[in-house]
MARDO-61730 format. One line per field, with one value per atom (N, C-alpha, C): residue in one letter; x, y, z. Coordinates in Angstrom, 1 decimal, padded with zeros to 4 digits. Layout:
REM MARDO-61730
residuo (A ...) .
xx (X ...) .
yy (Y ...) .
zz (Z ...) .
//
This chain:
REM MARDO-61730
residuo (X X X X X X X X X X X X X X X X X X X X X X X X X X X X X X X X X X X X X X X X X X X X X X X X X X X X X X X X X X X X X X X X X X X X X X X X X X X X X X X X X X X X X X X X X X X X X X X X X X X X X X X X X X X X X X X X X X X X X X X X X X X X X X X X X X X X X X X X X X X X X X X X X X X X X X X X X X X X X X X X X X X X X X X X X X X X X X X X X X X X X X X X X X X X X X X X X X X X X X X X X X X X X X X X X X X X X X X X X X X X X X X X X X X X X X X X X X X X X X X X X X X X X X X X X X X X X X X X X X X X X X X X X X X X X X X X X X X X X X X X X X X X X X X X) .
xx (000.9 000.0 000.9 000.4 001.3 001.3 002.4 002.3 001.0 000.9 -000.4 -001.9 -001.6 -003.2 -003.4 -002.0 -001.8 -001.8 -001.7 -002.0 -003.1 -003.8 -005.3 -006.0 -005.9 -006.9 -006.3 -005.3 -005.0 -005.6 -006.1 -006.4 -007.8 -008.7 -010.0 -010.5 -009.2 -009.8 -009.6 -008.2 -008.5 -009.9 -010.1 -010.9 -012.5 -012.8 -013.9 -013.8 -013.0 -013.0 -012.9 -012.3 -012.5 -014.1 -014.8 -015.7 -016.9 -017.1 -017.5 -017.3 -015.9 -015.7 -014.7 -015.0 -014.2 -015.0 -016.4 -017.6 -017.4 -017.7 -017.6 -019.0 -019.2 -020.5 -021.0 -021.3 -020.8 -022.3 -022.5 -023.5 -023.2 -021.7 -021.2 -021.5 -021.5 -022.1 -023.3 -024.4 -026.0 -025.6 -024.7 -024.4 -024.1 -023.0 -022.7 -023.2 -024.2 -025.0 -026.2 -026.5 -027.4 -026.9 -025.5 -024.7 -024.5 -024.8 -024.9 -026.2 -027.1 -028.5 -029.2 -028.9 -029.7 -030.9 -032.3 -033.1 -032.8 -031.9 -031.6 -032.2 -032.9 -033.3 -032.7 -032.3 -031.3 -030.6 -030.6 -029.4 -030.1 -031.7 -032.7 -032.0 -031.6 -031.7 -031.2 -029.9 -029.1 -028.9 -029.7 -029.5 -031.2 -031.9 -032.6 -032.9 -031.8 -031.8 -031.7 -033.0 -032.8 -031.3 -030.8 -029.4 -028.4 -028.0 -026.8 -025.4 -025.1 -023.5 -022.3 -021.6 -020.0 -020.2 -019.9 -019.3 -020.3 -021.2 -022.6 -022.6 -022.4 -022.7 -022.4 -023.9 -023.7 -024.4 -024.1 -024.5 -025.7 -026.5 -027.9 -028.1 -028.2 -029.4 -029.3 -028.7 -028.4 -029.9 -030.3 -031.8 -030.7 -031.5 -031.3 -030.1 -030.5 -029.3 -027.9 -028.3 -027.2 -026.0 -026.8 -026.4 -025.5 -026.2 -025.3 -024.4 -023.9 -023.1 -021.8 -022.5 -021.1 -020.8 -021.3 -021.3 -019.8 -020.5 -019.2 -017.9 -018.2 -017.3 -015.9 -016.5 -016.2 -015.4 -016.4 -015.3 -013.9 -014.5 -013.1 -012.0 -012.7 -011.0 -011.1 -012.7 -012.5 -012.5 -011.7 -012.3 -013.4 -013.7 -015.8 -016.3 -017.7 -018.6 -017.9 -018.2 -017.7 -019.3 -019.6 -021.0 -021.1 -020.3 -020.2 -021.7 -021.2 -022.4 -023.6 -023.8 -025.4 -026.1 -025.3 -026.0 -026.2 -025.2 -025.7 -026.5 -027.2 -028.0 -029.4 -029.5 -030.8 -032.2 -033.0 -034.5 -034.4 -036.0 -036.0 -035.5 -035.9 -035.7 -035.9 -036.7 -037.5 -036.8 -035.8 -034.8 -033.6 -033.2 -031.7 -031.7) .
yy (-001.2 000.0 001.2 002.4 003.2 004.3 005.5 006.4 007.2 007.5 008.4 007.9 006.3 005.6 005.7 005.5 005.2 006.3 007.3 008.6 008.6 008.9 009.1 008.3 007.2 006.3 006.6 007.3 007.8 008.9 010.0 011.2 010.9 010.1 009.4 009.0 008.3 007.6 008.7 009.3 010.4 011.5 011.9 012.8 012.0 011.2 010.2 010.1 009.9 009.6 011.1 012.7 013.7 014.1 013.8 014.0 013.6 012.4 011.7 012.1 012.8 012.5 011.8 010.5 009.6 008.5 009.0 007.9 006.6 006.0 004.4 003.9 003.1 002.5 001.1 000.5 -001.2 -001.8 -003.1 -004.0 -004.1 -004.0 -004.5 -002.9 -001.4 -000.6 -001.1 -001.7 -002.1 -002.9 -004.1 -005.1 -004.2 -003.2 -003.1 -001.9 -000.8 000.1 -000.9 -001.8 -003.2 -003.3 -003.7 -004.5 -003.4 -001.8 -000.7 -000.9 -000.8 -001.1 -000.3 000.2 001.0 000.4 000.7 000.5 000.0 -000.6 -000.3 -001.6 -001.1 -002.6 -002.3 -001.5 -001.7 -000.3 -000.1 000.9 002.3 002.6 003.4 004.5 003.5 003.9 005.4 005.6 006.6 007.2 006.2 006.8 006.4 007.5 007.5 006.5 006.0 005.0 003.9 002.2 001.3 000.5 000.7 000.0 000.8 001.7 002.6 002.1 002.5 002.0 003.0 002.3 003.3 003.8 003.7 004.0 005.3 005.1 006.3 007.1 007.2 007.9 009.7 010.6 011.2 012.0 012.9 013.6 013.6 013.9 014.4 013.4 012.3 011.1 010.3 011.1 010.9 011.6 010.8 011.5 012.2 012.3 014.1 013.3 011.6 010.9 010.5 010.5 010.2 011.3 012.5 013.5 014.1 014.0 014.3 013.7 012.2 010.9 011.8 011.9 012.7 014.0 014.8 015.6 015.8 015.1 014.7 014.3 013.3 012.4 014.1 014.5 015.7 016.5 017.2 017.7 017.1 015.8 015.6 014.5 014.8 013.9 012.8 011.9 011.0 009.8 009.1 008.1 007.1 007.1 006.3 006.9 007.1 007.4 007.0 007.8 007.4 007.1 005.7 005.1 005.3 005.6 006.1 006.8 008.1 009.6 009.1 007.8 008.0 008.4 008.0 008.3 009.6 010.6 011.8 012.9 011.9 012.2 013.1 014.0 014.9 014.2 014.2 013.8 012.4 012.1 011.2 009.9 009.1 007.4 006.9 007.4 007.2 007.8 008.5 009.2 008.5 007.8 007.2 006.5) .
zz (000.0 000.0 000.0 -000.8 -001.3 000.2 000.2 001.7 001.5 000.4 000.4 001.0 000.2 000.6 002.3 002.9 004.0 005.0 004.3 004.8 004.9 003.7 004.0 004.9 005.2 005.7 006.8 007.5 008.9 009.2 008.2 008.5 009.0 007.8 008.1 009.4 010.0 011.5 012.2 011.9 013.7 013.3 012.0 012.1 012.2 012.2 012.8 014.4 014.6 016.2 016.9 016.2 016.3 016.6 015.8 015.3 016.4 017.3 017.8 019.7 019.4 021.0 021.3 020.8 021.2 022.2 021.7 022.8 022.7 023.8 023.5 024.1 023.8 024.9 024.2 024.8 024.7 025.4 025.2 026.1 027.5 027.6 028.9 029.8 029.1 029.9 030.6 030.3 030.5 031.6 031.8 031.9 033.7 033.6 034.2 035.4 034.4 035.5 036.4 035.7 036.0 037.3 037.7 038.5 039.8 039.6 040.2 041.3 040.3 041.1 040.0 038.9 038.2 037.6 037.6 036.5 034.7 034.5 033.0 032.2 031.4 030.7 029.3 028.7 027.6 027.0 025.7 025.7 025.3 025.7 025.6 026.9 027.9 029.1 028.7 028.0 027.8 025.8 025.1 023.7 023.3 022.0 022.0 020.9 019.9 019.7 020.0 019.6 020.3 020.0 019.0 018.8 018.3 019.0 018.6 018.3 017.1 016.7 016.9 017.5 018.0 016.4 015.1 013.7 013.3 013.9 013.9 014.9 015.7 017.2 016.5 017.4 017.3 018.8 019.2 020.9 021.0 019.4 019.4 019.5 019.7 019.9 021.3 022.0 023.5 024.4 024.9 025.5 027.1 027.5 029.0 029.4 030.3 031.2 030.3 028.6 027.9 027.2 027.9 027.5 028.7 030.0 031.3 031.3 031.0 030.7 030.1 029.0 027.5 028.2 028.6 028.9 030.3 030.8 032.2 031.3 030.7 029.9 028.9 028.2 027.7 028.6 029.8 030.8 031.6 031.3 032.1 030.9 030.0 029.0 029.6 029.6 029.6 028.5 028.1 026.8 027.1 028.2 028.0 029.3 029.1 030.3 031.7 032.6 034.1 034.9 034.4 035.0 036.1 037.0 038.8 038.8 037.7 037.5 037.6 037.4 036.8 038.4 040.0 040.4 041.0 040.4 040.5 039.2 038.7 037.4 038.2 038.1 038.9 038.8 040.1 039.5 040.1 040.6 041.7 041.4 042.1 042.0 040.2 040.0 038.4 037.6 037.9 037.0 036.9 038.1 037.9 036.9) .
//
């Protein structure tokens, strides 16, 4: 593969993963706010889509709790959600 091709397809990935954040979110997130005590029955909990893909991800389709998530995540440079937050996510029992 020639330097150029090899160029390009590096500028592609960082400026996708630019683009994104750098979000991750997995089954094993679900898996693991579950293991918290959270309410979560799947990946609604935090995106407004029922099956969101890392390759797609975009902020807008994060509902209010998916949005505080990124949001933290962003402030602090982090590369995936810090699931700790969800329980200082505002709004009663029915909100966690």
């Amino acid at each position: 593969m020639s330097v150029a091709i090899r160029l390009v397809m590096g500028v592609v990935a960082v400026s996708l993963g630019i683009g994104t954040g750098m979000a991750v979110a997995s089954p094993q997130m679900v898996a693991k706010a579950k293991g918290m005590g959270m309410p979560v029955k799947n990946c609604q909990y935090c995106h407004t889509d029922a099956a969101p893909k890392k390759d797609t991800f975009k902020p807008e389709t994060l509902n209010e709790r998916g949005k505080y998530l990124y949001d933290d995540q962003q402030a602090r440079k982090l590369k995936a959600p810090d699931l700790e937050k969800l329980k200082d996510f505002p709004g009663g029992k029915e909100q966690k």
